[in-house]
TIVO-2410 file (N, C-alpha, C; in nm, 3 decimals):
# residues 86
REC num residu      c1      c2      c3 atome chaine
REC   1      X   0.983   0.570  -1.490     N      A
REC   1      X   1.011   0.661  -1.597    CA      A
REC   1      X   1.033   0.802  -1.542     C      A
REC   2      X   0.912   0.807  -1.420     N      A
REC   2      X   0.966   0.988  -1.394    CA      A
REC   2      X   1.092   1.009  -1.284     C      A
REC   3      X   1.176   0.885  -1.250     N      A
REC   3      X   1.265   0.862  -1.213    CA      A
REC   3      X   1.360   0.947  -1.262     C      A
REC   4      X   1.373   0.877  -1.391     N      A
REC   4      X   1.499   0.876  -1.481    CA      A
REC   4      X   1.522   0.970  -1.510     C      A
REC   5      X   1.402   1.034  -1.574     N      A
REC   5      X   1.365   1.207  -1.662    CA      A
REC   5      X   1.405   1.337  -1.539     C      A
REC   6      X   1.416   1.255  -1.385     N      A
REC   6      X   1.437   1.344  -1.249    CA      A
REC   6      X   1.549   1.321  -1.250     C      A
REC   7      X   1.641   1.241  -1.235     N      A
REC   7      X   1.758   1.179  -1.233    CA      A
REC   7      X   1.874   1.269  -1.214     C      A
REC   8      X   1.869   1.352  -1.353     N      A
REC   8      X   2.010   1.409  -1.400    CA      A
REC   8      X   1.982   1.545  -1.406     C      A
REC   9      X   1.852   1.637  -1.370     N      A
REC   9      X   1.801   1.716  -1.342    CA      A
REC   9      X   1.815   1.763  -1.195     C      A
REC  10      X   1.784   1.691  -1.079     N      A
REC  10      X   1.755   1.734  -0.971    CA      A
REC  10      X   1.853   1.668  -0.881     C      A
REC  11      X   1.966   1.715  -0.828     N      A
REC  11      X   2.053   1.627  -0.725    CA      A
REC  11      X   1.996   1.550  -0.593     C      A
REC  12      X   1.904   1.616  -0.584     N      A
REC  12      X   1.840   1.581  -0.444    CA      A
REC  12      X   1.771   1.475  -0.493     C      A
REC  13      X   1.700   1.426  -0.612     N      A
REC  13      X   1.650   1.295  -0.621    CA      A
REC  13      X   1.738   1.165  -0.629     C      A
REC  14      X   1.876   1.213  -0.598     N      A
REC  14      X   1.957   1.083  -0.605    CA      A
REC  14      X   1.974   1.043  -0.499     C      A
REC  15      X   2.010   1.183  -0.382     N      A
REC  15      X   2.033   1.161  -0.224    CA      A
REC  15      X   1.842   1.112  -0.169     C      A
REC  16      X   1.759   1.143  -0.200     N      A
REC  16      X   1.632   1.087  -0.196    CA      A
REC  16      X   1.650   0.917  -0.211     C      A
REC  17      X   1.675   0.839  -0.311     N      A
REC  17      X   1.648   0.759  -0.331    CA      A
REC  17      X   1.795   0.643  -0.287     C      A
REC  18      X   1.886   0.742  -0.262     N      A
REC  18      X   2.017   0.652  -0.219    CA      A
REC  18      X   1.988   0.567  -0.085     C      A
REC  19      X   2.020   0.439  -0.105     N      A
REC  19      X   2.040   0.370   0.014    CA      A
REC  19      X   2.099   0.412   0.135     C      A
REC  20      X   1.983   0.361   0.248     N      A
REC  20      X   2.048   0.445   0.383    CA      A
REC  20      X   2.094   0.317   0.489     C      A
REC  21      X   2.196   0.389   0.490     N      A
REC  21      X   2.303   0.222   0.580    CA      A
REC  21      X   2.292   0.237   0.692     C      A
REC  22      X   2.241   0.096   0.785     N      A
REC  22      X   2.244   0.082   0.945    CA      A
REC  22      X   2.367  -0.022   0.981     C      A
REC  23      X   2.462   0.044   1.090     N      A
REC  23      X   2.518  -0.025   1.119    CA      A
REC  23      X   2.506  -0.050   1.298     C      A
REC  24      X   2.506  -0.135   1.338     N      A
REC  24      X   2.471  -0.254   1.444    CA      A
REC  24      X   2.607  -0.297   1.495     C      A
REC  25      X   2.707  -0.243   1.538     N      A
REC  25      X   2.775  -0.340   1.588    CA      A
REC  25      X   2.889  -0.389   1.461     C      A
REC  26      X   2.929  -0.549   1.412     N      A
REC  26      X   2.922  -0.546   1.300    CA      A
REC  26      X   2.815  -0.555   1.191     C      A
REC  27      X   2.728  -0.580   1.223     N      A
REC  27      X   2.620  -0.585   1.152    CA      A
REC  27      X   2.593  -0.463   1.083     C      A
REC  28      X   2.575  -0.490   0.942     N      A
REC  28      X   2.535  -0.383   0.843    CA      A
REC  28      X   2.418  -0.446   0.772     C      A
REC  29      X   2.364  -0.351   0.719     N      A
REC  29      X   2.247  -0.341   0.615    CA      A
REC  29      X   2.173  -0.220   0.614     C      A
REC  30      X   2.125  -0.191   0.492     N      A
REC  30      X   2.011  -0.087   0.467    CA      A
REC  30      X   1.828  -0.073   0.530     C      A
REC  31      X   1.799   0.045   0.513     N      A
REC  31      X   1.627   0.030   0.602    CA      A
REC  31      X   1.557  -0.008   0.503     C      A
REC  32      X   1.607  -0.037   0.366     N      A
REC  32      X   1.508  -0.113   0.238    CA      A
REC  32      X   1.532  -0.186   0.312     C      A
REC  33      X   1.629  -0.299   0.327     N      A
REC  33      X   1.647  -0.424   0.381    CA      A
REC  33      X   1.622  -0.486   0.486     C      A
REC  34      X   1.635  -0.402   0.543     N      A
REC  34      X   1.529  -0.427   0.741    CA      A
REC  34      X   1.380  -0.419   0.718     C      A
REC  35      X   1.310  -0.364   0.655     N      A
REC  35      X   1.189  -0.331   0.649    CA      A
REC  35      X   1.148  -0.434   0.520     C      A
REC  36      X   1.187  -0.492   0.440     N      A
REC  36      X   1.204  -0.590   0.356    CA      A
REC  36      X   1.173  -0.709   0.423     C      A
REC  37      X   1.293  -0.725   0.517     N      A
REC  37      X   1.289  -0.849   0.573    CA      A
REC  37      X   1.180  -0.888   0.679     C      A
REC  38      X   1.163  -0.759   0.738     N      A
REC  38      X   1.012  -0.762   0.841    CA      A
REC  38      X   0.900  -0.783   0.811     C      A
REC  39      X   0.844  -0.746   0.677     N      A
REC  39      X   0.788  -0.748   0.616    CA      A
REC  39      X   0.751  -0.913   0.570     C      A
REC  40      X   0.836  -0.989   0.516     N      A
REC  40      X   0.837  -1.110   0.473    CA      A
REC  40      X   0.802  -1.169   0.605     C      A
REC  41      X   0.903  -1.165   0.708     N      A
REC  41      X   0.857  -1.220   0.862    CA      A
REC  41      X   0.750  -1.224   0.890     C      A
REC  42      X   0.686  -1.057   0.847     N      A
REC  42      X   0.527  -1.085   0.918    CA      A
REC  42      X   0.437  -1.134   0.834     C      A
REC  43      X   0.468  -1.160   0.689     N      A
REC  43      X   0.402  -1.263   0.612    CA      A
REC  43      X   0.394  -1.415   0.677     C      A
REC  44      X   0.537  -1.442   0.659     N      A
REC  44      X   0.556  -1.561   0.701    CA      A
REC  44      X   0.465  -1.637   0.847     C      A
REC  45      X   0.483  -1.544   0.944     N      A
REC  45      X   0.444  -1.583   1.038    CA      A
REC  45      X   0.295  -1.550   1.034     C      A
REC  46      X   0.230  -1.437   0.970     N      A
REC  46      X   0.050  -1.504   0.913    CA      A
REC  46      X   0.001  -1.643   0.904     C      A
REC  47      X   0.111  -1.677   0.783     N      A
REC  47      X   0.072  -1.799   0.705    CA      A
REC  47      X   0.097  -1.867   0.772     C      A
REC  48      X   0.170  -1.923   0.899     N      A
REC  48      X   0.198  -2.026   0.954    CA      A
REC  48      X   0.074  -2.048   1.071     C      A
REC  49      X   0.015  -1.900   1.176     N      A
REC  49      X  -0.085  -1.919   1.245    CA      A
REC  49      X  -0.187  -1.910   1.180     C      A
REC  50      X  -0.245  -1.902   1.046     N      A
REC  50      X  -0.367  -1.927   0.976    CA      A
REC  50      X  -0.378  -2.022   0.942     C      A
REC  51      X  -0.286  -2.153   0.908     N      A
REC  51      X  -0.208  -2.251   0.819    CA      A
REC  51      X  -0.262  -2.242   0.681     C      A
REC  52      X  -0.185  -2.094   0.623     N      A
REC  52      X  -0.161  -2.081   0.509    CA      A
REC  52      X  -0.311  -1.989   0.505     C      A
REC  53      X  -0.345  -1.910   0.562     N      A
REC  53      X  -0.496  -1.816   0.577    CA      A
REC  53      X  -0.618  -1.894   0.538     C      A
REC  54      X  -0.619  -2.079   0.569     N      A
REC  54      X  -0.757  -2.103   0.560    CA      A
REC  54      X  -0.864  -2.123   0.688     C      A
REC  55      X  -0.768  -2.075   0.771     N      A
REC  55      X  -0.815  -2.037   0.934    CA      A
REC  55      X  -0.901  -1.894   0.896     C      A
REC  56      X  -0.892  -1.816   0.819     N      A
REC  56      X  -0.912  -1.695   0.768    CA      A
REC  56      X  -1.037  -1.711   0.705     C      A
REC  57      X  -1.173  -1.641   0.834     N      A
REC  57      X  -1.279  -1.618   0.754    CA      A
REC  57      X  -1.320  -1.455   0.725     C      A
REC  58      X  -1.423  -1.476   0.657     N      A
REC  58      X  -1.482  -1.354   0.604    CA      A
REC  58      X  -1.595  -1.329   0.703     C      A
REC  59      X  -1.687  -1.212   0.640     N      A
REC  59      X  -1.793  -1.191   0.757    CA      A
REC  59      X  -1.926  -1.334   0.751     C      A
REC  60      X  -1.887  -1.400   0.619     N      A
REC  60      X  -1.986  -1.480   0.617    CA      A
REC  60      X  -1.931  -1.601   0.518     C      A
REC  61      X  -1.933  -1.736   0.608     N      A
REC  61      X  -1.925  -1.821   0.511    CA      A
REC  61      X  -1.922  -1.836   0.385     C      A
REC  62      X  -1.899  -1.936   0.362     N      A
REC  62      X  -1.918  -1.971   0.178    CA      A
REC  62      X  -2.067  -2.078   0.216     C      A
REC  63      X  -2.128  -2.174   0.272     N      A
REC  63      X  -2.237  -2.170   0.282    CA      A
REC  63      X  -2.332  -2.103   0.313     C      A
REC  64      X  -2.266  -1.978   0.412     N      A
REC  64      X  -2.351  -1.881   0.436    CA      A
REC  64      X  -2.428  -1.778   0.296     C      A
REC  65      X  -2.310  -1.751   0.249     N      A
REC  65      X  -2.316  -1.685   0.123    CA      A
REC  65      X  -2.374  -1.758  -0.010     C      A
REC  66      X  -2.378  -1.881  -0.008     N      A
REC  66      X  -2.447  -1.975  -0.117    CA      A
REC  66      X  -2.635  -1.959  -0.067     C      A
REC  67      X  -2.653  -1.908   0.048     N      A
REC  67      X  -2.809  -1.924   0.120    CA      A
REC  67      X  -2.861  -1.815   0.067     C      A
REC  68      X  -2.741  -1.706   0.048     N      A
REC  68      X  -2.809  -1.525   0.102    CA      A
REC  68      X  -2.909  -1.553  -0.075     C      A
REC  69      X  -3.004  -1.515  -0.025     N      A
REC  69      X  -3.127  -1.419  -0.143    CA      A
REC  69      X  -3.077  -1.292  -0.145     C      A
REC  70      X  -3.066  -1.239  -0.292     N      A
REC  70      X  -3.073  -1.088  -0.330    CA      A
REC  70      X  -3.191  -0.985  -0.242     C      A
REC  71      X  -3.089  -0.893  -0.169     N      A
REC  71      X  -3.204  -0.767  -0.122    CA      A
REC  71      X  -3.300  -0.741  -0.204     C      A
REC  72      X  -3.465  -0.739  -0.118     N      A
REC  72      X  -3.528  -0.632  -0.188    CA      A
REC  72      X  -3.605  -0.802  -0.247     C      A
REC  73      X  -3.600  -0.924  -0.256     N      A
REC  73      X  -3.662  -1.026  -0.339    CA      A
REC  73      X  -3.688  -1.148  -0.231     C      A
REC  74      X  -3.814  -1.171  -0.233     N      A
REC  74      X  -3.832  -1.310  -0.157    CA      A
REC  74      X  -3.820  -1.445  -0.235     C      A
REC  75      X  -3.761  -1.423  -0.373     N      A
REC  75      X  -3.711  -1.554  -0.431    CA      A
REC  75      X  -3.555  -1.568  -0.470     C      A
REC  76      X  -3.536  -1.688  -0.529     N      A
REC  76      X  -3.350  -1.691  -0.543    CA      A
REC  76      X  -3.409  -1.605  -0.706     C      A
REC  77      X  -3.283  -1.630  -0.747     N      A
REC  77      X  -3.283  -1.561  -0.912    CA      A
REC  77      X  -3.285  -1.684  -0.962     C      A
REC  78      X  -3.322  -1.616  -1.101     N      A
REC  78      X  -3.311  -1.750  -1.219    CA      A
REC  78      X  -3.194  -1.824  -1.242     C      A
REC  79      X  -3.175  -1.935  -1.194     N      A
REC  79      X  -3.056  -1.963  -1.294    CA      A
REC  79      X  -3.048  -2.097  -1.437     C      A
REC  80      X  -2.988  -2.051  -1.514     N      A
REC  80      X  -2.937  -2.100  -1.593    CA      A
REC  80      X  -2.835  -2.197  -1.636     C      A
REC  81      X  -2.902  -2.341  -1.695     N      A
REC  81      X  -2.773  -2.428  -1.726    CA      A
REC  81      X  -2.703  -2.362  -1.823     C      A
REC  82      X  -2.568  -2.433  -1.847     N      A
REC  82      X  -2.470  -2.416  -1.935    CA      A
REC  82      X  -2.577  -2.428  -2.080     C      A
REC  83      X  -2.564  -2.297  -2.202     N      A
REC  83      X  -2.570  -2.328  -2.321    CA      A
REC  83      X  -2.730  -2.249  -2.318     C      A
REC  84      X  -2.774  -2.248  -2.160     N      A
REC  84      X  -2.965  -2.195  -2.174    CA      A
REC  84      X  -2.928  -2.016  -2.255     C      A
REC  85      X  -3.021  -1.991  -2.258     N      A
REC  85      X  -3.071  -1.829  -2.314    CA      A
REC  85      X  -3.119  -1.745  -2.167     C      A
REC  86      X  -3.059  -1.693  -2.150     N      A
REC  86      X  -3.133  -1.591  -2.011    CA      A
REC  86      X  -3.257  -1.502  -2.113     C      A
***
């Protein structure tokens, strides 16, 4: 929106936001589009050496984290079945 309302006001927000062309040889394209595409690459190639980020841990398990007791308490907390009253 504060695009638009800049638009027809300020010339320099058009040369700001105009596509900037690389040319290579024959190769053309824009640095949205290079940096676009790198971008996806280095997605891509995450997901392929994580296989799909479940190689990807945290600082602590999910059994680890099912063990941890609340700071500050030497018991678990209460819990509650489905439908109980806390």
């Amino acid at each position: 929106m504060v695009l638009v309302l800049l638009w027809g006001r300020f010339p320099f927000v058009k040369r700001l936001v105009r596509p900037r062309e690389v040319t290579i040889g024959p190769w053309r394209n824009t640095w949205t589009g290079i940096i676009g595409g790198a971008l996806t690459i280095a997605v891509g190639a995450l997901l392929l050496v994580t296989a799909g980020t479940t190689e990807v841990s945290g600082i602590l398990g999910a059994s680890n984290q099912a063990d941890e007791r609340p700071e500050g308490s030497g018991e678990y907390p209460e819990r509650y079945e489905a439908g109980d009253e806390p």
